[in-house]
C-alpha positions in Angstrom: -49.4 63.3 73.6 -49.3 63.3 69.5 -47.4 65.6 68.0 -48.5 68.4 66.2 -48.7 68.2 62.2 -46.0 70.6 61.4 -43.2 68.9 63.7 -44.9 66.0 62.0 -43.5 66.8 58.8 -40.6 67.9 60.1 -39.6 65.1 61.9 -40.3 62.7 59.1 -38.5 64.8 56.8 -35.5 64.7 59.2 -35.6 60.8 59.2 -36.6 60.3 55.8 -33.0 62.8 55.1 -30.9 60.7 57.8 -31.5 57.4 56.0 -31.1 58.9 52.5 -27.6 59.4 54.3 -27.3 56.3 55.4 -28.0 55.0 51.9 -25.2 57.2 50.7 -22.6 56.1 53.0 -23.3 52.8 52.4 -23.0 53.2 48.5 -19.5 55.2 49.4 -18.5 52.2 51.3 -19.2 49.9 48.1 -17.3 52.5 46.3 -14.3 52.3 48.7 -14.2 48.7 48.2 -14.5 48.8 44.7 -11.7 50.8 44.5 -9.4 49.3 47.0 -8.9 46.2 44.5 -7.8 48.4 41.6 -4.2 48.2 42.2 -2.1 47.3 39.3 1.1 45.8 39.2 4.2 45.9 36.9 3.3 43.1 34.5 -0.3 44.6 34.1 0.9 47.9 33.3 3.1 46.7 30.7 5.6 49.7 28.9 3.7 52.0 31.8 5.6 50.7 34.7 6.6 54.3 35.6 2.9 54.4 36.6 2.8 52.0 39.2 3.6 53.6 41.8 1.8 56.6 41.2 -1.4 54.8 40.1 -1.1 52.8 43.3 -1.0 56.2 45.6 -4.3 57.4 43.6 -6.0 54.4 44.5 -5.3 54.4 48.2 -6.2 57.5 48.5 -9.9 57.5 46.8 -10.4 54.3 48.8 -9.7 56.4 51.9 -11.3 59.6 51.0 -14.4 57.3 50.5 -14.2 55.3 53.6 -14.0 58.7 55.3 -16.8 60.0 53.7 -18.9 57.3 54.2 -18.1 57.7 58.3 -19.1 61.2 58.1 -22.0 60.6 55.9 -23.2 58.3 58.6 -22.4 60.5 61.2 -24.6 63.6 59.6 -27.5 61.0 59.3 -26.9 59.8 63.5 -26.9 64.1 63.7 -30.8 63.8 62.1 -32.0 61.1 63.4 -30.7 62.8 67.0 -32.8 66.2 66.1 -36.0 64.3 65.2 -35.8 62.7 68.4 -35.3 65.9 70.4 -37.8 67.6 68.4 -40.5 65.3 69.3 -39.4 64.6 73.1 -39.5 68.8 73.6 -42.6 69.0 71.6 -44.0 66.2 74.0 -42.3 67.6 77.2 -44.0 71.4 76.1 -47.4 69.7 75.7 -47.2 68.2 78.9 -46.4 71.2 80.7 -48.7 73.0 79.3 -51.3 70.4 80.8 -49.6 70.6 84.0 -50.1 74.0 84.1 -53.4 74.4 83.0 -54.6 71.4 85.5 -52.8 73.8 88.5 -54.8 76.4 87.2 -58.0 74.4 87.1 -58.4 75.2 83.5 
């Protein structure tokens, strides 16, 4: 059975929203690594060694917000995909039951 063309659209906009997710986590994961090799150590920072330590910190901890965010972003688009799929199987199990139905009937 094809779907109809309203849980068309909204299955493709589900999937076409769970890989613009996907696309974000991965750009968070860049980010994450990007950041990760910003550490600085005490002959870099110069007459700012205070910082160091500090700075360090900061930098750890934007790498691992982002490598966080990137899991859930991925998660949230595996959520999407997950309801386009069930979408369509119920829309395909209803359609088939109606048939079932009506062939019982002799419709």
């Amino acid at each position: 059975m094809s779907e109809s063309g309203e849980l068309q659209v909204v299955t493709r906009s589900l999937g076409l929203a769970a890989h613009v997710w996907d696309q974000q986590a991965t750009a968070l994961e860049a980010a994450s690594a990007r950041v990760s090799v910003m550490n600085m150590n005490r002959m870099e920072a110069g007459i700012f060694q205070i910082i160091v330590a500090p700075y360090d910190a900061v930098v750890a901890q934007v790498s691992a917000r982002c490598e966080e965010g990137s899991h859930s972003m991925h998660g949230i688009a595996s959520a999407l995909e997950l309801s386009a799929r069930t979408y369509s199987q119920a829309e395909q199990d209803t359609a088939s039951n109606i048939l079932r139905v009506h062939a019982m009937q002799g419709i």
